[in-house]
C-alpha positions as CSV (number, residue, x, y, z in Angstrom):
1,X,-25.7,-5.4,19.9
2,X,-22.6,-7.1,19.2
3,X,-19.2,-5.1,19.5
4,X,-16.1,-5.8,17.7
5,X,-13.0,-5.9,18.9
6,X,-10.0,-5.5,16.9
7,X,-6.2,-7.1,17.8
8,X,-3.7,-4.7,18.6
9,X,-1.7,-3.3,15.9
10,X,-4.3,-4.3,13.2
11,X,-6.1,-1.8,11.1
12,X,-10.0,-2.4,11.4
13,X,-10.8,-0.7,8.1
14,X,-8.6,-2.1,5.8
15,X,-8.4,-0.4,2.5
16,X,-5.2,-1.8,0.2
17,X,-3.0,0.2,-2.0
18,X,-4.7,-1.5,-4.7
19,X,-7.9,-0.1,-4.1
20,X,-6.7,3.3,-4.3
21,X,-7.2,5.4,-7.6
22,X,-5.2,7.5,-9.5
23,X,-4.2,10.7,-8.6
24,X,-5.4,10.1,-4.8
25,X,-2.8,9.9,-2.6
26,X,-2.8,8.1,1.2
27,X,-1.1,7.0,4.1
28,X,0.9,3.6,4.3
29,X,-0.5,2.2,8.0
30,X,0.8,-1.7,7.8
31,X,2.8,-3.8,5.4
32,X,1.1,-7.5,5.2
33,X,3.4,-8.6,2.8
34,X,6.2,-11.7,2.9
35,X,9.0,-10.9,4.8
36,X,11.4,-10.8,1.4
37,X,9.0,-8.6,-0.2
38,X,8.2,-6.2,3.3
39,X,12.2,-5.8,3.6
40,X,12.5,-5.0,-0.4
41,X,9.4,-2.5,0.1
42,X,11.2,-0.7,3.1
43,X,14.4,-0.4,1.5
44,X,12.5,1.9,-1.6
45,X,11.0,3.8,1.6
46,X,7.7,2.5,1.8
47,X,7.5,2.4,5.2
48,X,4.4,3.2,7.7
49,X,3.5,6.9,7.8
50,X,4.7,7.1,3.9
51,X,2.5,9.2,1.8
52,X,1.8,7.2,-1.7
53,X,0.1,8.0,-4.5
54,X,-1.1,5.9,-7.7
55,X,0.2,8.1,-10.9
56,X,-0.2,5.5,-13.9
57,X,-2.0,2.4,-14.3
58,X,0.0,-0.6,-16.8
59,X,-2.1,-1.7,-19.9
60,X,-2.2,-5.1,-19.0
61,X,-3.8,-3.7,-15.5
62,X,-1.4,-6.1,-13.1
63,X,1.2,-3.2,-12.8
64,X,0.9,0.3,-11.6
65,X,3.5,3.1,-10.8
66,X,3.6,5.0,-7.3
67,X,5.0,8.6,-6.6
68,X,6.6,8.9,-2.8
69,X,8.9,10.4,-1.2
70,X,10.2,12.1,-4.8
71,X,10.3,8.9,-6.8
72,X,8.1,6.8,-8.6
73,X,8.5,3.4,-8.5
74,X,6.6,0.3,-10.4
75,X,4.8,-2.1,-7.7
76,X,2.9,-5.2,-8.9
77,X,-0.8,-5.3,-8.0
78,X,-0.2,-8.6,-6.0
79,X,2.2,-7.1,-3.8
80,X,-0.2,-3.8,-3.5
81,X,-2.6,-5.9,-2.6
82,X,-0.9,-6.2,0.8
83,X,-0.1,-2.6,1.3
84,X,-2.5,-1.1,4.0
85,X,-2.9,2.4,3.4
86,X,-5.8,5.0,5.0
């Protein structure tokens, strides 16, 4: 039986912002993105330990809005895509 071994500070079951459906709300646990775009993320407050959740998805389905910490702010799917939540 083979074990696997995860490196410290990384997630093992990774499930993106992205994948998350409306309504649902979860945990931020890592922010893979670019450093310009993690630093632009942190300065709204998405930050580890933020609760986010998906509220509205855009009609041409590569934008969706987030509700945390008493806002709601629009995030492209491309950058959600590197938003680790669980």
């Amino acid at each position: 039986m083979e074990i696997k071994r995860a490196r410290v500070g990384r997630v093992l079951n990774k499930n993106r912002l992205i994948d998350l459906e409306c309504g649902k709300a979860a945990t931020v646990a890592e922010l893979q993105n670019a450093s310009y775009m993690k630093k632009r993320l942190m300065s709204i407050g998405i930050v580890e330990g933020t609760r986010i959740r998906p509220i509205y998805e855009g009609t041409a389905g590569s934008l969706r809005a987030y509700e945390f910490r008493g806002s709601v702010f629009a995030i492209r799917d491309e950058d959600a895509r590197h938003i680790i939540v669980e």
